[in-house]
C-alpha positions in Angstrom: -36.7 3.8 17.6 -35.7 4.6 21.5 -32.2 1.9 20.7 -31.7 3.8 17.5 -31.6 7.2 19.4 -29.8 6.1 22.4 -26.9 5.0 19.8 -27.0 7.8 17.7 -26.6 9.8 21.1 -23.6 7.8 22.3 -21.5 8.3 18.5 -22.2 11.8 19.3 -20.5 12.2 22.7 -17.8 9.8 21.5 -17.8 11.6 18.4 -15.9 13.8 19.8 -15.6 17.7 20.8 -16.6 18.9 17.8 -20.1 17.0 17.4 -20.9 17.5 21.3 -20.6 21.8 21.1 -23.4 21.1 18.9 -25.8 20.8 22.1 -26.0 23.4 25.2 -25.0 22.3 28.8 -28.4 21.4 29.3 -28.9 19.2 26.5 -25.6 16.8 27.2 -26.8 16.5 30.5 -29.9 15.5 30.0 -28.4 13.2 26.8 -25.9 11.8 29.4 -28.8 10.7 32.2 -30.8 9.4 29.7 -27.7 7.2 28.4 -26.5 6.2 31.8 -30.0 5.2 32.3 -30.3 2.7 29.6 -27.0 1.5 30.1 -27.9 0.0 33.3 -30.3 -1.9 31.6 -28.4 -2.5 28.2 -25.0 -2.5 28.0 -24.7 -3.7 24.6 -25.8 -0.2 23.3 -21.8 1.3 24.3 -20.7 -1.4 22.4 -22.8 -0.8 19.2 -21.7 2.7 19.6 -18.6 2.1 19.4 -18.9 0.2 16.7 -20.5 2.6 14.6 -18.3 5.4 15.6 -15.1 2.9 14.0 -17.3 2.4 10.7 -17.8 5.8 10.3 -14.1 6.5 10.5 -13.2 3.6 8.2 -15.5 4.6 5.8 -13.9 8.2 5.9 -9.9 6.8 6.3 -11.3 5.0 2.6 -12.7 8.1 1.0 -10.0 10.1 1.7 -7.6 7.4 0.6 -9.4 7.3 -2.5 -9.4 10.8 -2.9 -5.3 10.8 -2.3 -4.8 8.0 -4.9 -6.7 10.6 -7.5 -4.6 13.4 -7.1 -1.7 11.5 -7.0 -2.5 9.3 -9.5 0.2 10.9 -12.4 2.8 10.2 -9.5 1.4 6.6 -9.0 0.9 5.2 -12.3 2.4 7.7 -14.8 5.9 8.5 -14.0 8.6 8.0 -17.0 11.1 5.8 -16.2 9.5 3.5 -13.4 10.3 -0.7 -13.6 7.5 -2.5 -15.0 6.8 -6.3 -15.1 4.5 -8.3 -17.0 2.6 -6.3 -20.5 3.4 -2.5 -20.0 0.4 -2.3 -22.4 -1.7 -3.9 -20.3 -5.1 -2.9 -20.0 -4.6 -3.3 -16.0 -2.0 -1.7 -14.3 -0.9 -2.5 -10.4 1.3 -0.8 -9.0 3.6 -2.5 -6.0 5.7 -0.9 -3.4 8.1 -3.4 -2.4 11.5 -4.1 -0.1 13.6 -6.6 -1.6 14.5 -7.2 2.0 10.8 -7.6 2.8 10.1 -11.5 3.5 6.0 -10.6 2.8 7.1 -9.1 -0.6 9.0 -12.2 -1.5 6.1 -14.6 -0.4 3.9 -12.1 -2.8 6.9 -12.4 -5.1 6.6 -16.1 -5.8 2.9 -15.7 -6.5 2.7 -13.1 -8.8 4.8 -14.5 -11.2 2.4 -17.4 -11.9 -0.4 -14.6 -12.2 1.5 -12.6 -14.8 2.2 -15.7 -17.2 -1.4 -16.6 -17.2 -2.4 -13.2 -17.4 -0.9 -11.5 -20.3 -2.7 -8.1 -19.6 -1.5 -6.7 -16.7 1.1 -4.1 -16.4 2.8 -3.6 -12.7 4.8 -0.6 -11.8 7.4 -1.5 -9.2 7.9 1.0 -6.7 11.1 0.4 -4.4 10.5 1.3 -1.2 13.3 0.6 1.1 12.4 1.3 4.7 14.0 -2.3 6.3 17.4 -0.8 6.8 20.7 0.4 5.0 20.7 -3.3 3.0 17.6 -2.1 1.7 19.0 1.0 0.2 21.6 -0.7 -1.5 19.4 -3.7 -3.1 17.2 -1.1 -3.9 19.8 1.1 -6.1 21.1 -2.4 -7.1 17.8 -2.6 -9.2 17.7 0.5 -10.6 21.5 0.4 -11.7 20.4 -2.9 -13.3 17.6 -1.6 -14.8 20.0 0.7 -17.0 21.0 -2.3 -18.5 17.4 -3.7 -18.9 18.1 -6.3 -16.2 15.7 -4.8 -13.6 13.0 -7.9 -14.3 16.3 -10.6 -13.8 17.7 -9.0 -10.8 14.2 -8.6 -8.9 14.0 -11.9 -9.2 17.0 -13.0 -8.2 16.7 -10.9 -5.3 13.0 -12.0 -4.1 14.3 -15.3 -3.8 16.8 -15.0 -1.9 16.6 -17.0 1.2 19.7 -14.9 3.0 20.0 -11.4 3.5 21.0 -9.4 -0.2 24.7 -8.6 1.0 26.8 -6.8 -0.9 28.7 -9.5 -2.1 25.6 -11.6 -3.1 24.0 -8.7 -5.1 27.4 -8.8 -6.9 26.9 -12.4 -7.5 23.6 -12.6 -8.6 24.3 -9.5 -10.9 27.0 -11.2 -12.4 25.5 -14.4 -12.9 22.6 -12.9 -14.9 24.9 -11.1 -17.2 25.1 -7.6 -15.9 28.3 -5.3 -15.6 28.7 -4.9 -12.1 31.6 -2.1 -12.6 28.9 -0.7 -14.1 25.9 -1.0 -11.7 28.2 0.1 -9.0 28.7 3.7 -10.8 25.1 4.3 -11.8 24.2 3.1 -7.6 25.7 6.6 -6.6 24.1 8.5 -9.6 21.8 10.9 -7.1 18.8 10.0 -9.6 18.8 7.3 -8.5 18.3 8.4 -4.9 16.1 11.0 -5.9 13.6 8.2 -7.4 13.7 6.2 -4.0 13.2 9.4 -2.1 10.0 10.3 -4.6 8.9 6.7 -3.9 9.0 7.5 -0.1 7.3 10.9 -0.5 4.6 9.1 -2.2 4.3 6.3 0.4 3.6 8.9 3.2 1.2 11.0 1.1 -0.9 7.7 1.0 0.1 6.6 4.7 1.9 3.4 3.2 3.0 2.2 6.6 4.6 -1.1 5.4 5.8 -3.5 2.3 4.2 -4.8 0.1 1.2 -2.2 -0.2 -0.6 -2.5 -3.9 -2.7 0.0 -5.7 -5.5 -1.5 -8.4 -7.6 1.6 -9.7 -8.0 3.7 -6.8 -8.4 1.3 -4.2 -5.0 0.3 -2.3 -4.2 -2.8 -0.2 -1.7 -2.8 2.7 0.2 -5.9 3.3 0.4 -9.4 1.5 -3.1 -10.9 -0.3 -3.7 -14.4 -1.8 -3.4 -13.9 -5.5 -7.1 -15.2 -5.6 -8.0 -11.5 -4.0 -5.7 -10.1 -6.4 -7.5 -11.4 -9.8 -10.9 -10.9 -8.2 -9.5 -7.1 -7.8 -8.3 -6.9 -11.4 -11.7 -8.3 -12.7 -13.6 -6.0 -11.1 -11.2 -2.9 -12.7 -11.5 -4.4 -16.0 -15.2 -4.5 -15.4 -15.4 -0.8 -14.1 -13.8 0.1 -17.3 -15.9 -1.1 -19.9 
C-alpha cells in the first residue's frame, strides 16, 4: 500500500502543473520529504513512476487518435474518387498513405500484393502522400494522371519497384510501357485537382499526426511505419471479427 502511494505521489508531481495545484504548499512539501525519503531507500519507485506517467500518456495519445480517425473517418475511407487496390467491395477496407519514393513503402509494397491475391476481401484506399521531396510530387501526380486512364494499379507498381529514383524520364518509361498516353498524363499532372487531392491527403496526415510513410488505418486503429504482413492479417481478422 505505502509503494502504491509513494508512486501514485511521484505521477502526480511529474504529472505536471496542472495535477500538483491540486495540493496546498504544505501538502507538496510534505509529499516531496516523504518521497525524497523513500528514494533513498528505493530508487526503483522514480523509475516505476515514470513509467506509469508514459502509459498514461500512451493510453491517452491512442484515445484521442481513435477519436480523430472517427470524425475523420468520411475523409479517410469515404472520399469519391480515391485509388483503390484489391476488391473495392471488400468487406475490409485499409487505407495506406504512401511515397512512391518511400523505400519502407516499397518493402510494404512487395508484401501486400501476395496478401491481396490470397485475400479476395479486402479493399485499400491509397492515399499519396508525398513529403520525400519534389520527385515525390511528381510520381505522385504521375499516378493520379494515370489513374484517369485506369492505369493507377499498373503504374503504382511499376513505380514501387523501382530500384532507382522515379525520374522524370523513367516515369515516362514505365508509363509508356504499360500502355498509358503520356501526352496525356502530362496535361492532367498540372490539372490543380489534382494538387488539391495531394494537398487534402496532407491535411489529413497532420490532423492524425501521420509523421512518416507508410502509416495504415484498419477500423479505427492506425499503424505508423512498415509491419510484417502477418500483423497485418492478424489486424484484418480481428476487424472482421468486431464486425459480425
Amino acid at each position: 500500500m505505502r509503494r502504491t502511494f509513494l508512486l501514485a505521489a511521484a505521477g502526480t508531481l511529474l504529472g505536471g502543473r496542472a495535477m500538483a495545484q491540486a495540493f496546498s504548499d504544505a501538502q507538496r512539501g510534505e509529499i516531496v520529504e516523504i518521497l525524497r525519503d523513500a528514494l533513498r531507500r528505493d530508487p526503483s519507485i522514480l523509475r516505476e513512476a515514470f513509467g506509469a506517467l508514459q502509459a498514461a500518456e500512451e493510453r491517452d495519445r491512442e484515445t484521442a487518435l481513435r477519436g480523430a480517425i472517427v470524425e475523420n473517418r468520411e475523409a479517410i475511407f469515404g472520399v469519391a474518387g480515391d485509388p483503390v487496390r484489391g476488391n473495392p467491395r471488400g468487406n475490409v477496407t485499409i487505407v495506406e498513405f504512401f511515397d512512391a519514393r518511400c523505400p519502407y513503402c516499397k518493402r510494404l509494397h512487395a508484401e501486400m500484393g501476395p496478401l491481396l491475391r490470397r485475400d479476395g476481401n479486402i479493399r485499400v484506399v491509397m492515399k499519396d502522400l508525398p513529403i520525400l521531396g519534389p520527385q515525390s510530387v511528381v510520381a505522385s501526380r504521375a499516378l493520379l494522371a494515370a489513374q484517369r486512364q485506369g492505369k493507377y494499379p499498373e503504374l503504382y507498381d511499376a513505380l514501387m519497384s523501382l530500384r532507382g529514383e522515379p525520374t522524370d524520364a523513367v516515369i515516362r518509361s514505365e508509363a509508356e510501357r504499360i500502355g498509358i498516353d503520356y501526352a496525356r498524363m502530362r496535361r492532367d499532372m498540372e490539372d490543380p485537382s489534382i494538387q488539391q487531392r495531394l494537398d487534402s491527403n496532407v491535411a489529413l496526415a497532420r490532423t492524425l499526426r501521420i509523421e512518416g510513410t507508410p502509416a495504415l488505418i484498419i477500423g479505427d486503429t492506425l499503424v505508423p511505419g512498415a509491419i510484417p504482413v502477418a500483423q497485418i492479417e492478424q489486424m484484418i481478422a480481428a476487424e472482421r471479427q468486431r464486425r459480425r
